[in-house]
VEXDREN-2710 file (C-alpha; in Angstrom, 1 decimal):
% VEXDREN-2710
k/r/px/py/pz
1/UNK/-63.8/-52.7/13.7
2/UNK/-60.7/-54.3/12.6
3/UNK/-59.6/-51.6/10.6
4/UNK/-60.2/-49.1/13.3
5/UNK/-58.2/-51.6/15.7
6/UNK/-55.8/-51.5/13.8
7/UNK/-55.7/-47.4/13.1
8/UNK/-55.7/-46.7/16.5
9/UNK/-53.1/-49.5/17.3
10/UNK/-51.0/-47.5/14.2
11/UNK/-51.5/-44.2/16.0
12/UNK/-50.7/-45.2/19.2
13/UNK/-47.4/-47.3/18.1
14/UNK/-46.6/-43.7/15.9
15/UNK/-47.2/-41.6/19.1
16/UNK/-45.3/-43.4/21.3
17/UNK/-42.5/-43.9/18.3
18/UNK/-42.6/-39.9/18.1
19/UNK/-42.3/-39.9/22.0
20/UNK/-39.3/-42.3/22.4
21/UNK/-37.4/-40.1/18.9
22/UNK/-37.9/-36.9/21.1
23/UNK/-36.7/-38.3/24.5
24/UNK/-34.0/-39.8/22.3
25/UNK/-33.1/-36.4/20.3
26/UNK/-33.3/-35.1/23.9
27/UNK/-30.2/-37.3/25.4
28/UNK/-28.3/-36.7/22.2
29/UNK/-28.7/-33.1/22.4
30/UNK/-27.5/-33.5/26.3
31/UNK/-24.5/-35.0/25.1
32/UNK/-23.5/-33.1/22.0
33/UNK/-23.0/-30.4/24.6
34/UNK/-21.4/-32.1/27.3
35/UNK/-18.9/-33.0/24.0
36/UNK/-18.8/-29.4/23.1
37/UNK/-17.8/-28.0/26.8
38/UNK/-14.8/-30.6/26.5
39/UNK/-14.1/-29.9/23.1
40/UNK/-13.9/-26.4/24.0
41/UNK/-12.2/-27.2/27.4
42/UNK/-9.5/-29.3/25.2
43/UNK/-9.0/-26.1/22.9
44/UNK/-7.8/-24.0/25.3
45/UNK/-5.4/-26.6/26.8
46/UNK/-2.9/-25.2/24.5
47/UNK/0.4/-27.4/23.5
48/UNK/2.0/-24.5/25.4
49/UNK/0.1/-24.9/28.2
50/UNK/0.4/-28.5/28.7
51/UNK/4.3/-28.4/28.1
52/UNK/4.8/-25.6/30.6
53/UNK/2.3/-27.7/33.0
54/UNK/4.9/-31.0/32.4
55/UNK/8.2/-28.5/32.5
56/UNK/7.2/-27.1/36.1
57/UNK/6.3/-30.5/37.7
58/UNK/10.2/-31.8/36.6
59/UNK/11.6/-28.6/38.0
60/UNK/9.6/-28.7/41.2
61/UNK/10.3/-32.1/41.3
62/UNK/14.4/-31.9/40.8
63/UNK/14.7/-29.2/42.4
64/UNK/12.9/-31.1/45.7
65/UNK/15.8/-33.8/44.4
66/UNK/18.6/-31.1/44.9
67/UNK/16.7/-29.6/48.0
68/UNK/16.8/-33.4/49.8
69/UNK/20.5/-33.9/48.4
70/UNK/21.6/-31.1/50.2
71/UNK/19.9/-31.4/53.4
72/UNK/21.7/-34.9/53.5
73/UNK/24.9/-33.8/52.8
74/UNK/24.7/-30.8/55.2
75/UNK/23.6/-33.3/58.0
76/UNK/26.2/-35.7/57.2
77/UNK/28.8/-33.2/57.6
78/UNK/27.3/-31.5/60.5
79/UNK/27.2/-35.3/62.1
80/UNK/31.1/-35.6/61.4
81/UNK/32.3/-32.3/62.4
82/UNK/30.5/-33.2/66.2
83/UNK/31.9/-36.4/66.4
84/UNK/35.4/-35.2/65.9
85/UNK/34.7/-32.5/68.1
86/UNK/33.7/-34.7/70.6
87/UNK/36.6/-37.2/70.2
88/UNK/38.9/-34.2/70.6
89/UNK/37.4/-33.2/73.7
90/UNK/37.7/-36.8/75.3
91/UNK/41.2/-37.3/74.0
92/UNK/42.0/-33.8/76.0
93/UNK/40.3/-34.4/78.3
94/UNK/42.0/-38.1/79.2
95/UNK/44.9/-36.9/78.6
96/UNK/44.4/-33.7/81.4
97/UNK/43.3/-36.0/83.9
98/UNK/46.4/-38.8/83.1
99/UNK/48.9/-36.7/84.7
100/UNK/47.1/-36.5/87.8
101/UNK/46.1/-40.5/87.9
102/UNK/49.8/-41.6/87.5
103/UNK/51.3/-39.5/89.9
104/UNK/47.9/-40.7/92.0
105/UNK/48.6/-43.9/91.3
106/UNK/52.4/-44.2/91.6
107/UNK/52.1/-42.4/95.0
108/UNK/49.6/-45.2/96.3
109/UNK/51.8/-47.9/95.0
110/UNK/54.8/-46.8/96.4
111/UNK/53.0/-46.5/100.0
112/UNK/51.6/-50.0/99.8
113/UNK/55.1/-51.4/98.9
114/UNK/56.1/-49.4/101.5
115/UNK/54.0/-51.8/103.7
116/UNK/54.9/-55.2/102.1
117/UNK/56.7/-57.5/105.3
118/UNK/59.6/-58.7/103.1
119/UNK/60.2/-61.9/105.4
120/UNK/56.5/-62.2/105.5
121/UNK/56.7/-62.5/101.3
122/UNK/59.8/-65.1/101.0
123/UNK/58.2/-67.1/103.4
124/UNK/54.6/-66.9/101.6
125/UNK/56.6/-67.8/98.3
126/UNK/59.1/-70.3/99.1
127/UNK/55.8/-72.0/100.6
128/UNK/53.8/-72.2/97.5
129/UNK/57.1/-73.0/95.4
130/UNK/57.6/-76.1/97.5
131/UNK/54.0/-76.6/97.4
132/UNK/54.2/-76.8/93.6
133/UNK/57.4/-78.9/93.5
134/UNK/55.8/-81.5/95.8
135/UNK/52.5/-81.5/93.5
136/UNK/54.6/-81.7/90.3
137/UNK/57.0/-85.0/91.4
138/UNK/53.9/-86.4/93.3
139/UNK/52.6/-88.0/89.9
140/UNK/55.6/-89.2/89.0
141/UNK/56.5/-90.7/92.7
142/UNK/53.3/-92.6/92.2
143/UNK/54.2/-93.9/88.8
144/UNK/57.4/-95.2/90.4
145/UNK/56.0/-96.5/93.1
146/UNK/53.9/-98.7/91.0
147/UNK/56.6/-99.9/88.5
148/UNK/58.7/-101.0/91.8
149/UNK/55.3/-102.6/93.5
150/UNK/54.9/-104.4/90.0
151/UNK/58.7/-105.6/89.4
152/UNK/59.0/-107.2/93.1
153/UNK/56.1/-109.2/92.5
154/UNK/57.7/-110.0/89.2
155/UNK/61.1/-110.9/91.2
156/UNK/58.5/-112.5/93.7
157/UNK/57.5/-115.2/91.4
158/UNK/60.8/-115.7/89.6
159/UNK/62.4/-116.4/93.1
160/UNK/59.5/-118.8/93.9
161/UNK/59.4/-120.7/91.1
162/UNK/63.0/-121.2/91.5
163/UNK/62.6/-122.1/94.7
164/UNK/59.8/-124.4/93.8
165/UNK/62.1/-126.0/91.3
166/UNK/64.9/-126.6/93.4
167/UNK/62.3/-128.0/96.1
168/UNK/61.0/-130.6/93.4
169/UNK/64.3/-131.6/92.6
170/UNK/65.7/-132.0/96.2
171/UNK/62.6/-133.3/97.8
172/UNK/64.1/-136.0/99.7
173/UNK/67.2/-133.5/100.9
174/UNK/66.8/-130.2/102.5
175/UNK/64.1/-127.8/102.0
176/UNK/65.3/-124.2/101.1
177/UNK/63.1/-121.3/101.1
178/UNK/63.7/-117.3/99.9
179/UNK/61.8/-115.0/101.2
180/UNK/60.7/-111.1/100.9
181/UNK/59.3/-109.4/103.2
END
């Protein structure tokens, strides 16, 4: 029974070895072709093909370069040419209109000068001229005022203390006094 065992464990192992070959054979038949389809793909990529593939992508792509440069360099120039246009057109046009704002403008003056009371004028100006004389020797009044206020209270003491000292001195004889107010 052993040896029977051990046959049919042998024929089993051997048919399952002869199952797992096939499904293996199988797989590498799958991919022998899918190698063969590229291979053949591959072949007829020609070196002539590829480089003629490469050569029209760079001249699509410079000439999208030369397409782009030019579309730049026509707006810039489009751009410019308006602006100048358009400064023209202001500078002509200011200088249209400036003719008829001067005279416009000389003709108004002349009519309010027209209106102008001259006494009216001196009076308003001598007014603010004294105004600003009196405000520009007022500072300087009050600095004077206060060097005087300070050197007669100077003179002030000097007087009294000579009075004092002549008091002292005379005490018993006449009394003099200075005063300054």
């Amino acid at each position: 029974m052993n040896k029977q065992f051990v046959q049919l464990g042998l024929m089993a192992g051997g048919t399952l070895l002869v199952g797992v070959t096939a499904a293996f054979w199988g797989k590498l038949d799958n991919l022998s072709k899918k190698l063969d389809t590229s291979v053949k793909g591959l072949k007829d990529l020609t070196a002539d093909k590829i480089k003629d593939a490469i050569v029209e992508k760079a001249v699509k792509e410079a000439a999208d370069e030369q397409v782009s440069g030019c579309i730049a360099k026509v707006q810039n120039e489009v751009m410019t040419s308006a602006k100048e246009k358009l400064n023209d057109e202001a500078r002509r046009a200011v200088k249209e209109a400036q003719n008829d704002i001067q005279s416009t403008v000389a003709e108004r003056i002349s009519k309010e000068a027209e209106l102008i009371d001259i006494d009216d004028l001196r009076k308003t100006v001598r007014k603010k001229a004294e105004e600003r004389i009196v405000n520009k020797f007022d500072g300087s009044l009050d600095d004077l005022l206060g060097k005087f206020n300070e050197n007669l209270g100077n003179v002030q003491r000097i007087y009294g203390g000579i009075a004092n000292a002549i008091g002292s001195a005379n005490k018993a004889t006449k009394e003099i006094k200075f005063s300054l107010d």
